[in-house]
TORFIGU-919238 format. One record per residue (C-alpha): x, y, z; residue number from 1. Coordinates in nm, 3 decimals, padded with zeros to 5 digits. Each point is the difference from the previous one (the first is absolute). Layout:
<lodrens>
@east:X&north:Y&up:Z&resi:NUM;
...
</lodrens>
This chain:
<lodrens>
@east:02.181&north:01.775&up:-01.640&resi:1;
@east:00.371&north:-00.083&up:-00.057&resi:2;
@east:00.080&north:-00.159&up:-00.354&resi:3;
@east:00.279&north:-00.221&up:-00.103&resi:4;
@east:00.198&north:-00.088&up:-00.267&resi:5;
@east:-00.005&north:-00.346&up:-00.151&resi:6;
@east:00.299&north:-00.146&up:-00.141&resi:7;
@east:00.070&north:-00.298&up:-00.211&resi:8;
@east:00.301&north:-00.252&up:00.124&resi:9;
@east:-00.035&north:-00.271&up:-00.216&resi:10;
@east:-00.204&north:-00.097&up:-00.361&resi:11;
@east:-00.322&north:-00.048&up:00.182&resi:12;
@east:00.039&north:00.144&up:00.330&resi:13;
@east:-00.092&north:00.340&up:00.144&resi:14;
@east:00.101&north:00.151&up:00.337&resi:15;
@east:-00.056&north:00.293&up:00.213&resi:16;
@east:00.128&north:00.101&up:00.357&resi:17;
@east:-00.171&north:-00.051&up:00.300&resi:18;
@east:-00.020&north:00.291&up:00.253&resi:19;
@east:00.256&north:00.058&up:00.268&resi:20;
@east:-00.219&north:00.105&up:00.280&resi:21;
@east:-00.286&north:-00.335&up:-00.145&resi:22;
@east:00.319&north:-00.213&up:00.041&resi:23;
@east:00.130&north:00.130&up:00.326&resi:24;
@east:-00.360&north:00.018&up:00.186&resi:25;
@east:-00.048&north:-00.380&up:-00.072&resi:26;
@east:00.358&north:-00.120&up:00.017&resi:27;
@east:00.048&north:-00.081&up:-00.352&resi:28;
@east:00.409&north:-00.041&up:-00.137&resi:29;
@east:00.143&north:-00.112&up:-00.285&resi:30;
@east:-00.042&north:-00.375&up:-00.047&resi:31;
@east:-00.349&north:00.010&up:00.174&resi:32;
@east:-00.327&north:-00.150&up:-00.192&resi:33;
@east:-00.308&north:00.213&up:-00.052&resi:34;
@east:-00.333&north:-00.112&up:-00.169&resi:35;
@east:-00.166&north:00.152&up:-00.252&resi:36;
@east:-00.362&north:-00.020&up:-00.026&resi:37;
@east:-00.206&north:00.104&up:-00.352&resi:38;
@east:-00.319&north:00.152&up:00.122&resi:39;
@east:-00.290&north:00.192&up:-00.220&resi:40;
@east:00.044&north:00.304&up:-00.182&resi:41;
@east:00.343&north:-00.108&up:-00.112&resi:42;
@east:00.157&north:00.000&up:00.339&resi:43;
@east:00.291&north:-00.142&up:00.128&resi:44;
@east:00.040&north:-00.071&up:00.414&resi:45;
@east:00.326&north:-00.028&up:00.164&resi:46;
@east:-00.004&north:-00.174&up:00.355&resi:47;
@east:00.305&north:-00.029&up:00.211&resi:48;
@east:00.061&north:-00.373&up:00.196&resi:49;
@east:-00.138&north:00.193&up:00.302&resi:50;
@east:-00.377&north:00.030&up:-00.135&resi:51;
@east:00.036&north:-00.381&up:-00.088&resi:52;
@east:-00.022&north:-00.094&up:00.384&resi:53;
@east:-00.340&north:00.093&up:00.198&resi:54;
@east:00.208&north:-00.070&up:00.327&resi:55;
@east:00.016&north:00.355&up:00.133&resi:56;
@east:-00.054&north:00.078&up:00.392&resi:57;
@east:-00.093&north:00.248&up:00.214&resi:58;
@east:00.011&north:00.067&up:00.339&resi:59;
@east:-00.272&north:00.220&up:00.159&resi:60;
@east:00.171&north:00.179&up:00.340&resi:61;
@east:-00.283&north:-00.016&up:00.250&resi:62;
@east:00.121&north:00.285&up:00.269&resi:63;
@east:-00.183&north:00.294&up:-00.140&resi:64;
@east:-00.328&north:-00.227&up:-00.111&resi:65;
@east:-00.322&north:-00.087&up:00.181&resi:66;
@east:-00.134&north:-00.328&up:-00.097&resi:67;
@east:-00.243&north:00.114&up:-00.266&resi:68;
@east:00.277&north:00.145&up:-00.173&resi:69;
@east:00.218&north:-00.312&up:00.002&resi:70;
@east:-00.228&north:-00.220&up:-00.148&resi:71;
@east:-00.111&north:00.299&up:-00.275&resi:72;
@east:00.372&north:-00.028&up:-00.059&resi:73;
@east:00.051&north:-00.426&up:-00.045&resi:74;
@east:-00.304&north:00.044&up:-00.215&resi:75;
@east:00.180&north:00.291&up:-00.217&resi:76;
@east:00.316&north:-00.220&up:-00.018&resi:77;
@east:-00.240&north:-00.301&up:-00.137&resi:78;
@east:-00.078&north:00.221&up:-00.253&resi:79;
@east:00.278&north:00.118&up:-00.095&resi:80;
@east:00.114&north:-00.334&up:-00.075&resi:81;
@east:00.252&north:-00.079&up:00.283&resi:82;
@east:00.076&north:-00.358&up:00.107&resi:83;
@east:00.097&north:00.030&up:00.330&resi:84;
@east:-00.141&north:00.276&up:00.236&resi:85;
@east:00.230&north:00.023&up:00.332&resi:86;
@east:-00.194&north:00.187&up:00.304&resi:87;
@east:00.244&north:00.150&up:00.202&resi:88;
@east:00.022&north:00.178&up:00.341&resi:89;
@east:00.337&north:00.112&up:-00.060&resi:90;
@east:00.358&north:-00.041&up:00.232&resi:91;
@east:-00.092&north:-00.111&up:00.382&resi:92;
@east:-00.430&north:-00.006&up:-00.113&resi:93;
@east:-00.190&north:-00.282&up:00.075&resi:94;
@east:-00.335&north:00.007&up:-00.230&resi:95;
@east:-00.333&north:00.100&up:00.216&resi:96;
@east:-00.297&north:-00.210&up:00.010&resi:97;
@east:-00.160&north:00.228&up:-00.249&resi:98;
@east:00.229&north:00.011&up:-00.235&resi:99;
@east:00.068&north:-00.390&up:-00.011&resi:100;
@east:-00.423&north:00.029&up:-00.001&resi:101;
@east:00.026&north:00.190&up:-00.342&resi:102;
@east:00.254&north:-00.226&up:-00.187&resi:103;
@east:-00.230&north:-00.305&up:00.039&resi:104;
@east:-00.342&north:00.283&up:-00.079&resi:105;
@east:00.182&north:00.062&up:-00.308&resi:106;
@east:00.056&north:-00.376&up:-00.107&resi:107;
@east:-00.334&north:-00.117&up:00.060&resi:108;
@east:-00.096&north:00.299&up:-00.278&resi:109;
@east:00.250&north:-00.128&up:-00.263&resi:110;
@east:00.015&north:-00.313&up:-00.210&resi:111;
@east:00.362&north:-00.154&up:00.000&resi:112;
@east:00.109&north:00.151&up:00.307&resi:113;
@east:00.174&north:-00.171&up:00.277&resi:114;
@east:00.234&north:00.019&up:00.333&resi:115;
@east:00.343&north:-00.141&up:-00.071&resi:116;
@east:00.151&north:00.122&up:00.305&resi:117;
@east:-00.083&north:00.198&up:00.321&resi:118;
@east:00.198&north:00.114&up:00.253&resi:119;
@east:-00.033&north:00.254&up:00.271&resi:120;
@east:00.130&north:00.257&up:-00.148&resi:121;
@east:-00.087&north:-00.084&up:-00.379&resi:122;
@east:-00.246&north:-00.218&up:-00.224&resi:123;
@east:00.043&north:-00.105&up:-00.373&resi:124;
@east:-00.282&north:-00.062&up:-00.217&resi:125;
@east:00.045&north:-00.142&up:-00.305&resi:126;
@east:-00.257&north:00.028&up:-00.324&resi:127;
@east:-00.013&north:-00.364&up:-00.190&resi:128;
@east:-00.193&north:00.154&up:-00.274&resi:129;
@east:00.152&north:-00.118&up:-00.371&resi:130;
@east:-00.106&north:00.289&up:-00.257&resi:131;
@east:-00.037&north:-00.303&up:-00.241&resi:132;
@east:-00.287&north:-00.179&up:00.231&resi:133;
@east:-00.247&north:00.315&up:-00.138&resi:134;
@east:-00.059&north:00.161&up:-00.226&resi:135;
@east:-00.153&north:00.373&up:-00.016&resi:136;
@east:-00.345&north:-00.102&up:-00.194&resi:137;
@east:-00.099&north:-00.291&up:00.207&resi:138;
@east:00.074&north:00.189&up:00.320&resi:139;
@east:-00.228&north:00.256&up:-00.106&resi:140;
@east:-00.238&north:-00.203&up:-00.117&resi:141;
@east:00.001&north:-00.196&up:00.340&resi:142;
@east:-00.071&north:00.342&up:00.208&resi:143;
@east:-00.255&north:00.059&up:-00.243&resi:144;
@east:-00.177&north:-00.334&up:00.109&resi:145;
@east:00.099&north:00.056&up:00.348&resi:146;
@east:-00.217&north:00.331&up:00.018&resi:147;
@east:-00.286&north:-00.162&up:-00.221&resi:148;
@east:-00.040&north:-00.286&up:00.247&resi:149;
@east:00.024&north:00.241&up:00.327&resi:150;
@east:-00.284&north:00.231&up:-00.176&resi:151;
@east:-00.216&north:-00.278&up:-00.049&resi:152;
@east:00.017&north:-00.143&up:00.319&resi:153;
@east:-00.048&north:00.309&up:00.179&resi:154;
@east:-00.355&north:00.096&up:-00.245&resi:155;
@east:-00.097&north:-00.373&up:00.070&resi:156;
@east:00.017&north:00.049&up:00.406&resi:157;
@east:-00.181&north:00.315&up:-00.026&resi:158;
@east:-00.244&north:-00.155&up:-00.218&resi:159;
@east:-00.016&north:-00.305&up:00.223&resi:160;
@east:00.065&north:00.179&up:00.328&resi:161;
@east:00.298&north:-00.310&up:00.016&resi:162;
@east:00.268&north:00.198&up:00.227&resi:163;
@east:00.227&north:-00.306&up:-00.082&resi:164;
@east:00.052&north:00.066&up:-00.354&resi:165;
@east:00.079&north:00.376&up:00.111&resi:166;
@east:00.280&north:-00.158&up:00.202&resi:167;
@east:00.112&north:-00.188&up:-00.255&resi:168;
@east:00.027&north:00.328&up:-00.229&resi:169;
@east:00.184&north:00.170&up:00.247&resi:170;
@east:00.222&north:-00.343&up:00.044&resi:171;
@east:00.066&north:00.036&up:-00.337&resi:172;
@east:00.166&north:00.399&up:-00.006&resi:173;
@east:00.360&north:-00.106&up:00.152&resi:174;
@east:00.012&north:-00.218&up:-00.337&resi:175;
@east:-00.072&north:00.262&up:-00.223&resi:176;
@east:00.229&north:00.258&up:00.196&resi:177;
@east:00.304&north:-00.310&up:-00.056&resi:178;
@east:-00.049&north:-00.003&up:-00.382&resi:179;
@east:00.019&north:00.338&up:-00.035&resi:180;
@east:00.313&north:00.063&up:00.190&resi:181;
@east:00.128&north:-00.271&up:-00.168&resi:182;
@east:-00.111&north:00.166&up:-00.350&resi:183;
@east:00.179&north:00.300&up:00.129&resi:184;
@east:00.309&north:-00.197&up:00.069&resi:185;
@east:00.020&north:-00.146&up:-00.353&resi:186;
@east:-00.055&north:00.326&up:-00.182&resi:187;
@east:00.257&north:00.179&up:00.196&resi:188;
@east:00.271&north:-00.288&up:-00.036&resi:189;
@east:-00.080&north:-00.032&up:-00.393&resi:190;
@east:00.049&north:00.390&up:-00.056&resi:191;
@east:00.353&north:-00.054&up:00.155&resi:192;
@east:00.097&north:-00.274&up:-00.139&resi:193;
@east:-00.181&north:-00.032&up:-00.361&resi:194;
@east:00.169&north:-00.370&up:00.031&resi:195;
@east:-00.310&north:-00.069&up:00.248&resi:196;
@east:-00.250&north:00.172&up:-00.246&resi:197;
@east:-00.011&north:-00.331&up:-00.241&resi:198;
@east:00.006&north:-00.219&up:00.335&resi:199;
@east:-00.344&north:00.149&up:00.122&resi:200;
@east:-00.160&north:00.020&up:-00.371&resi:201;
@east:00.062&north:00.282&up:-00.167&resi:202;
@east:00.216&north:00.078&up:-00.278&resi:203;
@east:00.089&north:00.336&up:00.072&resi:204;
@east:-00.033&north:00.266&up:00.296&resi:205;
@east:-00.253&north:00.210&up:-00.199&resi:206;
@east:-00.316&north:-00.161&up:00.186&resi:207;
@east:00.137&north:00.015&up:00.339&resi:208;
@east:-00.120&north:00.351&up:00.100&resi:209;
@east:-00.386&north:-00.115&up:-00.148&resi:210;
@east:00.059&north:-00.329&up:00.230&resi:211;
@east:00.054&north:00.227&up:00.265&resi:212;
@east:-00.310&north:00.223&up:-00.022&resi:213;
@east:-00.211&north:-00.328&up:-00.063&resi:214;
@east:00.170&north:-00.179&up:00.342&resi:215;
@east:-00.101&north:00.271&up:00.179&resi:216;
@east:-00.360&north:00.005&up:-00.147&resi:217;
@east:-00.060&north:-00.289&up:00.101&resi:218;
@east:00.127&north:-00.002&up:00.317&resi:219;
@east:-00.276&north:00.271&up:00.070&resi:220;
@east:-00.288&north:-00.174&up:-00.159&resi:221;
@east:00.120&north:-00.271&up:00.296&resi:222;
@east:-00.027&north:00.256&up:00.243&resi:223;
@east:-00.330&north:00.109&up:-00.131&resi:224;
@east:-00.114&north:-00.380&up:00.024&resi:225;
@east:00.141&north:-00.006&up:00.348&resi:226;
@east:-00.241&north:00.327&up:00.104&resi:227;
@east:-00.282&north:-00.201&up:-00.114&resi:228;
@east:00.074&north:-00.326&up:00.203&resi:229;
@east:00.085&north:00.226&up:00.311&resi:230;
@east:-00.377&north:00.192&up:-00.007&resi:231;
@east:-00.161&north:-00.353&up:-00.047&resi:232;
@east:00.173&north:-00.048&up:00.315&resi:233;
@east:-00.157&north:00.317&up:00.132&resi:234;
@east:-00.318&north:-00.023&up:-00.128&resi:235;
@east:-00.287&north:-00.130&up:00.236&resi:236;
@east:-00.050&north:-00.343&up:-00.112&resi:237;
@east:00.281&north:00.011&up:-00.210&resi:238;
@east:-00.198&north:00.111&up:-00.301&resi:239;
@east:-00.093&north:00.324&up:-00.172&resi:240;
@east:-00.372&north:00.121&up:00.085&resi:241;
@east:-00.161&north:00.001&up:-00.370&resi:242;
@east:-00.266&north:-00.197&up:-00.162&resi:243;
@east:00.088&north:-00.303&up:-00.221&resi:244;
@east:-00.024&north:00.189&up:-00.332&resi:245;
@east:00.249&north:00.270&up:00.121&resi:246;
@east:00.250&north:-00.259&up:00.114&resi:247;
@east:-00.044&north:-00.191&up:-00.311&resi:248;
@east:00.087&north:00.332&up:-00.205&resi:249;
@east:00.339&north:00.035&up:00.220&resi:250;
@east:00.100&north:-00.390&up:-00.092&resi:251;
@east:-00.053&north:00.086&up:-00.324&resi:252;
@east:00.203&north:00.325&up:00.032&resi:253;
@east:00.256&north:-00.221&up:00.164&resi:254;
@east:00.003&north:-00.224&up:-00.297&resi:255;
@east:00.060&north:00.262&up:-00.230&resi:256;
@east:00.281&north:00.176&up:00.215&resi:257;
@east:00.133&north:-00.345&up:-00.020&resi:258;
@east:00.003&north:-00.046&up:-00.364&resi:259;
@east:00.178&north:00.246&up:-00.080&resi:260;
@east:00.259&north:00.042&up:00.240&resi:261;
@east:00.099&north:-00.363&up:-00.185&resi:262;
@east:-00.077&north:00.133&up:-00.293&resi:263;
@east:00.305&north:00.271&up:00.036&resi:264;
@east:00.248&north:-00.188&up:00.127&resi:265;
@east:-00.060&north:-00.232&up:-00.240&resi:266;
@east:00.021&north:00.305&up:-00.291&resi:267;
@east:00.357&north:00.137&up:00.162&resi:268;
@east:00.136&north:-00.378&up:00.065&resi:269;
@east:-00.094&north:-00.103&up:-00.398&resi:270;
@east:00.089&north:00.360&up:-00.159&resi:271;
@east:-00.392&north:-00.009&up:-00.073&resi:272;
@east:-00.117&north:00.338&up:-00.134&resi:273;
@east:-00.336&north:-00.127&up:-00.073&resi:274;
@east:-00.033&north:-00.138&up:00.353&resi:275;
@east:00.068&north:00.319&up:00.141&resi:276;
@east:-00.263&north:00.201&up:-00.247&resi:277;
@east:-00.280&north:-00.267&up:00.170&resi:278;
@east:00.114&north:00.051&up:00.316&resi:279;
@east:-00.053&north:00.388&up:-00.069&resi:280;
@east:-00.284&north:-00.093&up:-00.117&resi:281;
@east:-00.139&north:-00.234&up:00.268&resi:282;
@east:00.107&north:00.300&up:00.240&resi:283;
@east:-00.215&north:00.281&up:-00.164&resi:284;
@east:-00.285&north:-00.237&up:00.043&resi:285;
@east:-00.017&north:-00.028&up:00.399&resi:286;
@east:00.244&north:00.338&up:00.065&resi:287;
@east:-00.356&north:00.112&up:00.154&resi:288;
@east:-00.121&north:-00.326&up:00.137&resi:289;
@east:00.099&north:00.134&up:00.333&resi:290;
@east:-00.209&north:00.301&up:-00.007&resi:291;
@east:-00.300&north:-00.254&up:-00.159&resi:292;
@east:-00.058&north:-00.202&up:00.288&resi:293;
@east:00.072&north:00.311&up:00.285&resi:294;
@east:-00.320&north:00.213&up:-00.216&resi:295;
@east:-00.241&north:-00.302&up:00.002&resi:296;
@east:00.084&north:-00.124&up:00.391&resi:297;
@east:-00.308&north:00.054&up:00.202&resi:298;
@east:00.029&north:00.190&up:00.317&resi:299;
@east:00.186&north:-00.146&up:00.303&resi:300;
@east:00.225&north:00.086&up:00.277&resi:301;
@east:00.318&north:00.227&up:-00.037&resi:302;
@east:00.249&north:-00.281&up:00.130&resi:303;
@east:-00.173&north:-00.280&up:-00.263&resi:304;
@east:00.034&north:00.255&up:-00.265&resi:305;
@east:00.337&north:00.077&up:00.049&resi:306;
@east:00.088&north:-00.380&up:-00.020&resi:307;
@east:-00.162&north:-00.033&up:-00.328&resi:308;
@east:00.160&north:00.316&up:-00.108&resi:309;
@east:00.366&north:-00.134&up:00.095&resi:310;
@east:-00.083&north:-00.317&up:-00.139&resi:311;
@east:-00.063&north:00.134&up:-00.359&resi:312;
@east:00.274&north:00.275&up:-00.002&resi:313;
@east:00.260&north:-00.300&up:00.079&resi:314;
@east:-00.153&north:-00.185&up:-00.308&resi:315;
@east:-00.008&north:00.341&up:-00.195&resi:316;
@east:00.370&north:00.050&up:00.067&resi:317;
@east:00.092&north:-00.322&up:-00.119&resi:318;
@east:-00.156&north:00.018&up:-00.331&resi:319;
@east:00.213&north:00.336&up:-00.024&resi:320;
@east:00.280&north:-00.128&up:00.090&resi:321;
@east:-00.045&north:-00.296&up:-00.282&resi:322;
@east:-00.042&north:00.320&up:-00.243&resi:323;
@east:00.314&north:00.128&up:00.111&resi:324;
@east:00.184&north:-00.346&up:-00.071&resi:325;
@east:-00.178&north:-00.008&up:-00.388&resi:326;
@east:00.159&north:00.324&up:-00.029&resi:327;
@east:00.339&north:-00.143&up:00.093&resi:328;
@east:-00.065&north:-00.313&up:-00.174&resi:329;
@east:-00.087&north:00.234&up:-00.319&resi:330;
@east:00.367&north:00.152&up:00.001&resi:331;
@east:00.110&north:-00.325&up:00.050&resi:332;
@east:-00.152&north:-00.169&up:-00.300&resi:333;
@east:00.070&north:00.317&up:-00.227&resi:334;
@east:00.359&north:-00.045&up:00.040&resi:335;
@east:-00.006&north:-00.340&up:-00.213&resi:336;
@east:-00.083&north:-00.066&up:-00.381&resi:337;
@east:-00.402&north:-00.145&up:-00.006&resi:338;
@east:-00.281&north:00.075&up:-00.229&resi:339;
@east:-00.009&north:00.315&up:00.125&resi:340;
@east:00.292&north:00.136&up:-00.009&resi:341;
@east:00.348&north:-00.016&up:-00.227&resi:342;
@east:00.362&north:00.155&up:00.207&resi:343;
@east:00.229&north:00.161&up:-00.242&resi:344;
</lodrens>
């Protein structure tokens, strides 16, 4: 860690030198303006003009990529923060139909994004997204509800043998997959520019590697939802062979798994350390709800067993992953001053 020296110019006014190689790598001279931002733990940020902007570009060079990999790439550049994304097939190229095929893939996936121009050799796409239309907590909150509505439409078909509600589960996935992306694309632009980190809700960076880990949480407990919808699908009938108690035991597992998957994003979005004890809590009380039902099933067919199996190891991993996002919520919470704990 390099240290400097501070020195006083005037009555009330302290200085110290900025680093040459800071200054040169982000084109700051004499006369320039800098901001200073006071964060937590007695720091003080320093951001050059050029982090004030969010108008950076890339240009992804489509020779050496198949289309997969093109549209892996726009959606890296998304979340990386760029504004514009150029697609490029380089001097004398013309774009193919697969790669023009990816670039409008890729903005179907993510919210905000848009052709601004195409030609045959090049497209521009264009993110509209304003940091300062979000913010981090209810994004997270709305993928929570996202997955909670998906999971209970996909119990309720199998439970109803109603294929339509799987559907609409499924329908439901390319929504979830948007906010996250977008969640990714906020975090990433407010650790670079600590500006953006006020604009999206939070007062610091500190929380933005828990936000992270809880994005991605939920994101799965979406995916888990989305397992369930696609083997009410499957299933003959469209609903899981079990007698009317057993499927009443899995709603109520469901509500459960619901609870307090709420229950923790609620505990790491409010800095809630007592939320996150009950959702520990709540957790220890089904962690072997899976294993319940499975012991007291009565005999049936290998392929209807392994559908109920499934069914309850998807629910079972979402009320794990809810424990992991208490645990997060748990360093969030006791990082602040509360009842239960005083920072020195």
């Amino acid at each position: 860690m390099e240290t400097r020296k501070v020195q006083r110019l005037g009555p009330s006014t302290l200085a110290m030198t900025l680093p040459a190689e800071w200054a040169q790598a982000h084109g700051v001279e004499k006369g320039d303006e800098v901001s200073l931002r006071l964060g937590g733990k007695g720091t003080l940020t320093v951001m050059p003009e050029s982090v004030q902007t969010e108008e950076s570009e890339a240009i992804i060079h489509t020779e050496n990529l198949d289309a997969d990999a093109v549209e892996r790439a726009i959606v890296a550049q998304y979340v990386l923060g760029r504004r514009i994304i150029h697609v490029d097939a380089g001097e004398d190229g013309t774009l193919d139909s697969a790669h023009i095929n990816a670039v409008y893939n890729a903005e179907t996936q993510l919210m905000g994004l848009g052709v601004i121009e195409e030609r045959p050799e090049r497209i521009a796409i264009r993110c509209s997204v304003d940091p300062e239309d979000f913010t981090l907590d209810n994004l997270l909150e709305r993928l929570e509800s996202t997955g909670s509505t998906m999971r209970n439409e996909a119990i309720k078909a199998l439970a109803h043998g109603n294929s339509d509600l799987a559907r609409r589960a499924l329908n439901r996935e390319r929504q979830a997959n948007k906010i996250f992306v977008l969640l990714l694309r906020l975090i990433f632009t407010a650790y670079q520019n600590p500006n953006l980190a006020r604009a999206v809700g939070l007062d610091g960076g500190f929380p933005l590697i828990g936000y992270r880990s809880i994005a991605k949480n939920l994101e799965l407990t979406a995916d888990n939802a989305e397992d369930i919808a696609e083997i009410a699908l499957e299933a003959e009938d469209h609903a899981l062979s079990v007698d009317p108690a057993t499927m009443r035991r899995i709603r109520e597992f469901t509500d459960q798994v619901n609870e307090i998957t709420e229950l923790a994003v609620e505990a790491a979005v409010h800095r809630d350390y007592d939320a996150a004890i009950e959702v520990r809590k709540q957790f220890g009380e089904i962690s072997n709800r899976e294993q319940e039902i499975l012991g007291d099933l009565d005999e049936m067919p290998n392929a209807d067993l392994l559908e109920v199996r499934e069914v309850l190891v998807s629910l079972q991993q979402t009320a794990q992953y809810a424990a992991r996002n208490a645990e997060i919520a748990t360093n969030l919470a006791l990082n602040e001053e509360s009842e239960h704990t005083t920072i020195q």
